[in-house]
N, C-alpha and C positions, 0 to 999 in steps of 0.2 A: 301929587297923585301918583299912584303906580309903587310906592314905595318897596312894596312886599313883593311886587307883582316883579319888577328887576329882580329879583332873586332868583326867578322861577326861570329854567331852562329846562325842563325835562319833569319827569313827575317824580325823580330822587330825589329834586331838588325840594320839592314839594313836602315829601315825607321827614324832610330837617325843619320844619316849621312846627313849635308847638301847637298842638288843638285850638285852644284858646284865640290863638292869631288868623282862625281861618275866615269867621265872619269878616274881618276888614279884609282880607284877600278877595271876599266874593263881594263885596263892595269892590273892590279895584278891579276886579273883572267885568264887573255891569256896565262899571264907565268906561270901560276900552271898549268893550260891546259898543254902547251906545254913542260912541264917537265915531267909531268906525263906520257904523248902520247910517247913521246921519249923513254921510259922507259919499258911501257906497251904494247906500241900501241895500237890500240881505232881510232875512228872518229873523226881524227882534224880538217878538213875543214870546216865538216859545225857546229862543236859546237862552234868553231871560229868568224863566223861569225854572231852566235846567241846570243853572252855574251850581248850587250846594250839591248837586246829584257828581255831577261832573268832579267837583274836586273829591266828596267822597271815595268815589271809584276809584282814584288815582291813588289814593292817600291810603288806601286798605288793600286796592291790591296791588302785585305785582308787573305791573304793566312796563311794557309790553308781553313779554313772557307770557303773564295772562292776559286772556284776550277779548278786548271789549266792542261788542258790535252794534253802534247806533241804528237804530231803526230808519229809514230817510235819511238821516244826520241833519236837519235843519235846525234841530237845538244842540248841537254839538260845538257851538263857536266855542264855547267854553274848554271844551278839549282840546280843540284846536291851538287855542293861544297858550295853555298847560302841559301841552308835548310839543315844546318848541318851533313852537310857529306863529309866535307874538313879534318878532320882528318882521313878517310879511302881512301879516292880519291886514292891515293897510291896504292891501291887494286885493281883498277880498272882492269876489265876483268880477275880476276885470282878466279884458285876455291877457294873460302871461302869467295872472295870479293865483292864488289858491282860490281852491273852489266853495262855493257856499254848502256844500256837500263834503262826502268823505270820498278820499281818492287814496290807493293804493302808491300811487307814484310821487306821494308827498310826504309819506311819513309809513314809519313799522307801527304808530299806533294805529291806523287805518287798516281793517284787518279786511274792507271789500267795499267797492265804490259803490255808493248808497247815493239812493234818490227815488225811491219808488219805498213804499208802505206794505209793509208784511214780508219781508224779505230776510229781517235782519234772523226772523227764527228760527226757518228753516239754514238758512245756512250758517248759522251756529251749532245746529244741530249734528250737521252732517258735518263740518270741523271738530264737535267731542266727540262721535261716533268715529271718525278717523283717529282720533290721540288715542282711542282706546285699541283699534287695532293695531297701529305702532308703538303700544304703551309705552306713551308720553304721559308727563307731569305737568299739568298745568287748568288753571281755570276756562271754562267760556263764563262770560257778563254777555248777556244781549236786553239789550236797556229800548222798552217799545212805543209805543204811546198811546193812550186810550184808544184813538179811532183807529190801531192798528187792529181789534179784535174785530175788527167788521171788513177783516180783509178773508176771505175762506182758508189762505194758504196758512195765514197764523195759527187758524186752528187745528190744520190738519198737521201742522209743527208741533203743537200742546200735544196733540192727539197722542203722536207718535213718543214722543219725549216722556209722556208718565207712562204710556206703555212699556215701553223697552228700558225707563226707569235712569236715564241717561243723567251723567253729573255734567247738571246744567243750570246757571241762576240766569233767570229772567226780572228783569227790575222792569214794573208798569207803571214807567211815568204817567200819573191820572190828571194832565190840567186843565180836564175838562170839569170834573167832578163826575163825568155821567155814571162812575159806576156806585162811588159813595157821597152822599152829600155832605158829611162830616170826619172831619177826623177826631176819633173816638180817644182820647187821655188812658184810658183803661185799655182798647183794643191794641194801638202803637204800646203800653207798657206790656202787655202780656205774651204782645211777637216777641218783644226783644226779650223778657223771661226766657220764654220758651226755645229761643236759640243758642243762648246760653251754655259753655260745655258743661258747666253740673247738671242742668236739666236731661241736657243732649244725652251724657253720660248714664245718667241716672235710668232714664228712659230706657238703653241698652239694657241695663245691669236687670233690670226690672221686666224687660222682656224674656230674655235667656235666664229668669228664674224660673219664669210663670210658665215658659215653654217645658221645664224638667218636672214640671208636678200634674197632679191629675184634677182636669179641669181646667188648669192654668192657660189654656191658648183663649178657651172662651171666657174667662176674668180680663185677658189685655184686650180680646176684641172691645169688649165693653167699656173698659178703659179706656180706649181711643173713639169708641163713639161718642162717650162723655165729653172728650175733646175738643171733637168737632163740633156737638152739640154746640159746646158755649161760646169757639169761635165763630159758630154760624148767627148768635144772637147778635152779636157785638160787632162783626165786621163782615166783609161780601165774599169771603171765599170761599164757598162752600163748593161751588161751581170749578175752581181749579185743584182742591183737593179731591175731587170724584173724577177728574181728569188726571190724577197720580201727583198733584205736584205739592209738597207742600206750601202752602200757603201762609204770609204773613204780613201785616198789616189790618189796615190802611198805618201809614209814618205818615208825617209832615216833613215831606219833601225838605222844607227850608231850616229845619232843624238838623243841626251838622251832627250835634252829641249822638244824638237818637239813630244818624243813619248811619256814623264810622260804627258805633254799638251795633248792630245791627248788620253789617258787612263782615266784620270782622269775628264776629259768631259763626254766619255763613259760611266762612272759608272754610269751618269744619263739620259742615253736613257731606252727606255725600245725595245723590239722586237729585231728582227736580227741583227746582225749588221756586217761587215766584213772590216775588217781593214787594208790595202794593204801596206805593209812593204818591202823594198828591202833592201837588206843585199848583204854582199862580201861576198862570200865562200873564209876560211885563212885567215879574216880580223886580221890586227898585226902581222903574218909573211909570210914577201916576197914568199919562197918557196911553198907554201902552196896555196897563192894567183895566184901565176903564174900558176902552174900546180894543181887545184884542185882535179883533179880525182885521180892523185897518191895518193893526204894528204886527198882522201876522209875517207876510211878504212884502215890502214897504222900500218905495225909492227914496233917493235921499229926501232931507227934511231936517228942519230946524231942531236939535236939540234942547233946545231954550222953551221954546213954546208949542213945540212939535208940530208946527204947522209943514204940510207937507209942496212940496215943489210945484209953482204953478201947473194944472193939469192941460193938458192940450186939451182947447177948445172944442177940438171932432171927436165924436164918440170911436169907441171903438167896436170892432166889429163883436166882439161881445155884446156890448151894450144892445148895439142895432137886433141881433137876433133875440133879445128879451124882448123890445120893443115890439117886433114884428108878431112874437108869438102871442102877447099880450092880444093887440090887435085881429090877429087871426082868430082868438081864442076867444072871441068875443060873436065872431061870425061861423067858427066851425066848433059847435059843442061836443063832436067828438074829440077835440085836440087834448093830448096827455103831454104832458112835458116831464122826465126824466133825465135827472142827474146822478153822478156818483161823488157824492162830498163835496161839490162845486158848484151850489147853487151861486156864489156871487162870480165864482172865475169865470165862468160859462154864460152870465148874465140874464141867469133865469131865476134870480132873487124877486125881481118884478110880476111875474108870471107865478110865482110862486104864492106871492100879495094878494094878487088878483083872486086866483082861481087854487087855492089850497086844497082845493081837493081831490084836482086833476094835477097835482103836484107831485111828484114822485124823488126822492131823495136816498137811495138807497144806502149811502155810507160808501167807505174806500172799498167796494164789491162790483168793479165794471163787469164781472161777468153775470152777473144777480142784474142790472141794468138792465140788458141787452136780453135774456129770459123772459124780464118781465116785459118787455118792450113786446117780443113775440107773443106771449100768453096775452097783451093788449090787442095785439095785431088780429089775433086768431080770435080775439071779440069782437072783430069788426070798429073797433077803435082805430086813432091815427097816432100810432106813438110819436115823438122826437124825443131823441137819445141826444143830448149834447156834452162830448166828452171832449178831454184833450186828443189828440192825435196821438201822444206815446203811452197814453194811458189807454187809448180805446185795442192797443196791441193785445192786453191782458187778457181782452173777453173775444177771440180769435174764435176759438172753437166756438163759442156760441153765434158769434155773426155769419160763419159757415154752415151750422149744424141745426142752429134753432130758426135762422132767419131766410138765409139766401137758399137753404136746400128747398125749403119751403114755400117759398118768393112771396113773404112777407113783406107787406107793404110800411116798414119800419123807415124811418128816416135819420139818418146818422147826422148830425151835427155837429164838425170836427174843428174845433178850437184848437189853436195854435199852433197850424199846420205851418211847416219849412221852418225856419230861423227863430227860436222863442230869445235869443240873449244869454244873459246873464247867466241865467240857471244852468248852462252848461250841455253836455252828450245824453244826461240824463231824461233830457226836458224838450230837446229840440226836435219836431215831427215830420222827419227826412223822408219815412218808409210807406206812407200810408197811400199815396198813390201805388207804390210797388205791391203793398200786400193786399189790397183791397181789387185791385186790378184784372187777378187772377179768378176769380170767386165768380162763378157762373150767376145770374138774374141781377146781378150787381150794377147801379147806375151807378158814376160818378161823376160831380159837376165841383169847379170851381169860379167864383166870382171873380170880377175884375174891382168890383165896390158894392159899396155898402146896397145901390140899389138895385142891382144887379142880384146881391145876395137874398134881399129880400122877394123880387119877384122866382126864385130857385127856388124858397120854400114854399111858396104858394102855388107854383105848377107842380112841385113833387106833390102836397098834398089834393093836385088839381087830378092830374097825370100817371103821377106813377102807380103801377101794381105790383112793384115787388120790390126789395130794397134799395135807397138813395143815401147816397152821403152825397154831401156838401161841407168841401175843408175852405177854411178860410184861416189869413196868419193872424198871427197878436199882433196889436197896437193900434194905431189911430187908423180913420179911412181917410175917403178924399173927403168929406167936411159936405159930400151934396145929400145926406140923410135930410128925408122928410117925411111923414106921416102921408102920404098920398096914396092913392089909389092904385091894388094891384094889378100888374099886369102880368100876365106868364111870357116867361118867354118862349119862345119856338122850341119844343122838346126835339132835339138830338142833333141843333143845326148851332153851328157855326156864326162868328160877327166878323165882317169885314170891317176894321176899323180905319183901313186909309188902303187905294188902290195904287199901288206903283208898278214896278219898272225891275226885270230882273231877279232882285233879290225879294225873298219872302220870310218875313220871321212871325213864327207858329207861337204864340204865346199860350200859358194856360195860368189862371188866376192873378196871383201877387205880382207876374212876373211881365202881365200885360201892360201894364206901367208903363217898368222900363224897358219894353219894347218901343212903347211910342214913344218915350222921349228921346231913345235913338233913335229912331227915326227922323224927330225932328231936327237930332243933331247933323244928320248923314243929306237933311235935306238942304241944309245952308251951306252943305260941301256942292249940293248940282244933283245929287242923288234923289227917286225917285222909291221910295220903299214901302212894299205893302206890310200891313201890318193886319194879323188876323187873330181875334181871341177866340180860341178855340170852343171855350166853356165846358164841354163835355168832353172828357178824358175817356168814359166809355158809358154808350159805341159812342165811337167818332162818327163826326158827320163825312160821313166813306165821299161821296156825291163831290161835295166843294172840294174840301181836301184834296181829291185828286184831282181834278181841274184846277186848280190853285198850284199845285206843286210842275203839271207839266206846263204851264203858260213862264213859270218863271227858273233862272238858271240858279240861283242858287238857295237852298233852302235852309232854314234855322226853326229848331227847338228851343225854348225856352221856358223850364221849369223849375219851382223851389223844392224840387224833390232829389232823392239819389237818380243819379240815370238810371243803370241797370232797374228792368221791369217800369218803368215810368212812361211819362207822356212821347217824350222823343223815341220810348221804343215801340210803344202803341204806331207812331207813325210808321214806323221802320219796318214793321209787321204787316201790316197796311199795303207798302209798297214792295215786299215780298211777294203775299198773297195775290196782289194784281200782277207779277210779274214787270211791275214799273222800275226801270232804270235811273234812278237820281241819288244825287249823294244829300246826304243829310246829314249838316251839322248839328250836332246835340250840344245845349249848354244848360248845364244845373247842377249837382252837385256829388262829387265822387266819391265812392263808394268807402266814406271813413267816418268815425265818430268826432262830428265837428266840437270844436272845443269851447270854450265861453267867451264872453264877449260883445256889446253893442251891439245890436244887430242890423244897423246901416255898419258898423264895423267889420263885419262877418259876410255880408252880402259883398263888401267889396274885396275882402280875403280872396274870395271864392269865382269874380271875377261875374260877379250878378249885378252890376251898377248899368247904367246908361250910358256911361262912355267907354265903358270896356266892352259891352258888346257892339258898338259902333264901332271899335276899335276890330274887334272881329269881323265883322261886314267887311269893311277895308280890308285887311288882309286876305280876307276869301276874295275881293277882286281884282286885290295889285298887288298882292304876295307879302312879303315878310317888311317888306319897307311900306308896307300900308299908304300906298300911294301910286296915283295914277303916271 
């Protein structure tokens, strides 16, 4: 195995391989993929079905030189391992290793650290728009994926790029099919015709005829409606040629002849151009192909039978908040549920079963979400928005400007707040206490568990009149999920989870844990520790808090967020405002882009375990020798 694939150091080494030889190549990349995925786990489906695209690219153009920008990069393994980085592949998603994304600091073929959807346009864009002002020589490729066109900013990148007319190719990798359901034998022969330098040529010669005779400009207009007429019968472009770009396709992704043809025409267009590519999602293995959504993002797992890694027993806190909406949605006919492209991450694929018509799915468009969530609000509906925490960043202006200026009673549902893993700086939900914080009519609560979580959504929709989030991390809970009956909790107060002696540590959601389990540790040392979960981040319960903080001598924050603007500063503010004198130590996370990695790995990086903050306790009472 790997025979051709040892040759391969760079993408020159690549362009010494006859054509012919490239199918077993992308054979021998499926299986290093899918060895590696197996092992790591990573995005198998759609890198899967990007390998013929990927070595294309490399093999026609000039890379690095020219400059190719995966969209996300999560089908990008394949480039990865063909611009020298198949001896680390192995590493994939782990801390010290390359990222399951594109990073700048790993390679000159990574032209911008990708991990977010509709990004790769725009800033390819503004990269040919610079080469022209320093007339430089060289290509942009920005390579996007069907659900990137339900991003706004992709569009408003097309926009600009056939206006301004900019030398730009875009390759739309389609593995969804949603825009064509066939690849048409006549449409793919007639692109590659048509790009062709005799036609290309020809087209010139034949324009700058027609333009020196009389009559001759309205014979080519005509000409070229002909054109588009017969592409518009045969293939879906019609919509990006009226946006300036030329248009070609639908190709068969998996066919190598059709897309080096096809590229290598390209090199000598000049302006827009976009290049319509369909691909299989898990193209090369069956499992993967059948059910893509499982082998989309996927922990390790059997390569043999695909059977995937025993799941942990406890739902996760995903799960829990489908369930609970379900449930609610059953009792409150006003409930809407609202996602952006994340009906199974978010775990309102259930909710969605149930009640598909109070389902809302808007695509990779968080700020379209959060619009619509108001325009619900403002019918006297009870929206929930459940988005990731680094994705819900996107639609800023609109949870300001459509929700909270207005004191919409919209409910934020914030998935995989603090530490997500694997996925790296791109994915992890550090800020969202910080940015959310500031935003005037704005609640915010976090849970300590799953049932904790559940009765937050049922007093928001009990309670609140104007905007609520509710962030909770990825992964498992504490295993005490049950269908029972709800309770609200106390809106804007405070849990006293253990009364001690002295020292006080302020918890707020994930982190209330392991507060108590230091606790418990500090308590078989003779120590006496209170432990309090805050819930409410804002307002704080002003009242306890501050009788809580003067009974005891030393105090602790504990958040899975950055400090700056967070829960520990919320306190700090607090005791400003009152003029109260206490020192308060903050522990949570500093103000840097955390890297990849486990995330019981990363929580202890960072010094968020239960014995390192017990460890801290100790030190704040007997100094640097943490001892009495």
């Amino acid at each position: 195995m790997g025979k051709l694939l040892e040759k391969i150091q760079s993408p020159q080494d690549l362009k010494k391989l006859p054509k012919e030889s490239l199918p077993l190549l992308a054979q021998e990349i499926r299986e290093e993929i899918i060895q590696v995925v197996a092992q790591r786990g990573g995005h198998l489906a759609s890198s899967l079905g990007a390998v013929e695209l990927a070595i294309a690219v490399h093999y026609c153009f000039d890379t690095p030189k020219d400059k190719v920008l995966w969209d996300v990069g999560h089908q990008a393994y394949a480039h990865k391992i063909l611009t020298g980085r198949r001896d680390r592949f192995g590493t994939l998603r782990q801390y010290g290793g390359i990222s399951g994304f594109l990073r700048r600091e790993e390679s000159p073929y990574d032209v911008y650290d990708s991990g977010h959807s509709g990004s790769a346009l725009p800033i390819a864009l503004g990269i040919a728009e610079a080469r022209e002002l320093k007339k430089e020589d060289y290509k942009l490729i920005a390579i996007i994926g069907d659900g990137t066109l339900s991003t706004g900013v992709a569009f408003e990148a097309l926009n600009c790029a056939g206006a301004w007319k900019t030398d730009l190719i875009v390759i739309l990798n389609d593995n969804e099919m949603s825009i064509s359901k066939t690849v048409g034998a006549i449409s793919s022969y007639l692109s590659r015709i048509m790009t062709g330098q005799w036609v290309t040529k020809t087209k010139e010669n034949l324009k700058q005829l027609l333009n020196e005779i009389p009559g001759g400009k309205r014979l080519f207009r005509l000409m070229k409606l002909a054109e588009e007429v017969l592409k518009g019968l045969i293939s879906p472009g019609l919509l990006f040629e009226e946006l300036g770009f030329k248009y070609l396709g639908p190709l068969d992704g998996h066919n190598l002849d059709h897309l080096i043809e096809t590229f290598k025409n390209v090199k000598n267009l000049k302006g827009p151009v976009l290049i319509h590519v369909v691909t299989r999602k898990g193209k090369g293995y069956p499992l993967a192909e059948k059910d893509p959504i499982t082998f989309h993002g996927v922990g390790p797992f059997d390569n043999q039978n695909g059977s995937l890694e025993l799941k942990n027993p406890r739902s996760t806190y995903s799960e829990v908040l489908g369930k609970t909406l379900v449930e609610l949605g059953e009792k409150v006919p006003e409930l809407v549920a609202i996602t952006a492209a994340m009906p199974h991450g978010t775990g309102l694929y259930e909710f969605a079963k149930r009640f598909p018509e109070r389902f809302f799915d808007v695509g990779i468009a968080e700020q379209a979400a959060v619009s619509l969530a108001a325009g619900f609000a403002l019918s006297g509906l009870k929206p929930v928005v459940a988005i990731y925490s680094v994705f819900l960043q996107r639609a800023y202006d609109q949870i300001v400007e459509e929700v909270a200026l207005q004191n919409l009673p919209v409910i934020f549902c914030i998935d995989r707040a603090g530490i997500v893993g694997e996925d790296g700086p791109t994915h992890h939900g550090l800020l969202d206490l910080s940015y959310l914080r500031c935003i005037p009519n704005m609640t915010i609560m976090a849970p300590k568990d799953e049932v904790e979580l559940r009765s937050m959504i049922y007093a928001a929709l009990q309670y609140a009149n104007g905007p609520c989030a509710i962030r909770y991390p990825k992964g498992s809970t504490r295993g005490t999920f049950s269908a029972e009956e709800f309770s609200p909790i106390e809106w804007g107060k405070a849990e006293i989870l253990k009364k001690g002696e002295k020292v006080a540590l302020f918890a707020v959601g994930s982190m209330v844990e392991e507060a108590f389990e230091a606790s418990q540790i500090l308590e078989k040392e003779g120590l006496s520790i209170t432990v309090v979960n805050a819930r409410f981040v804002k307002p704080l319960d002003e009242e306890s808090i501050l009788k809580l903080i003067t009974e005891h001598e030393i105090v602790f924050t504990l958040e899975e967020n950055v400090l700056e603007g967070g829960f520990g500063s919320a306190i700090l503010e607090l005791l400003s405002e009152k003029n109260v004198k206490k020192e308060v130590i903050r522990i949570g996370l500093p103000s840097v882009f955390v890297e990849q990695g486990k995330r019981e790995e990363l929580l202890e990086l960072y010094g968020l375990k239960a014995h390192q903050i017990a460890k801290r306790v100790r030190k704040a009472l007997w100094g640097e020798k943490g001892e009495a």
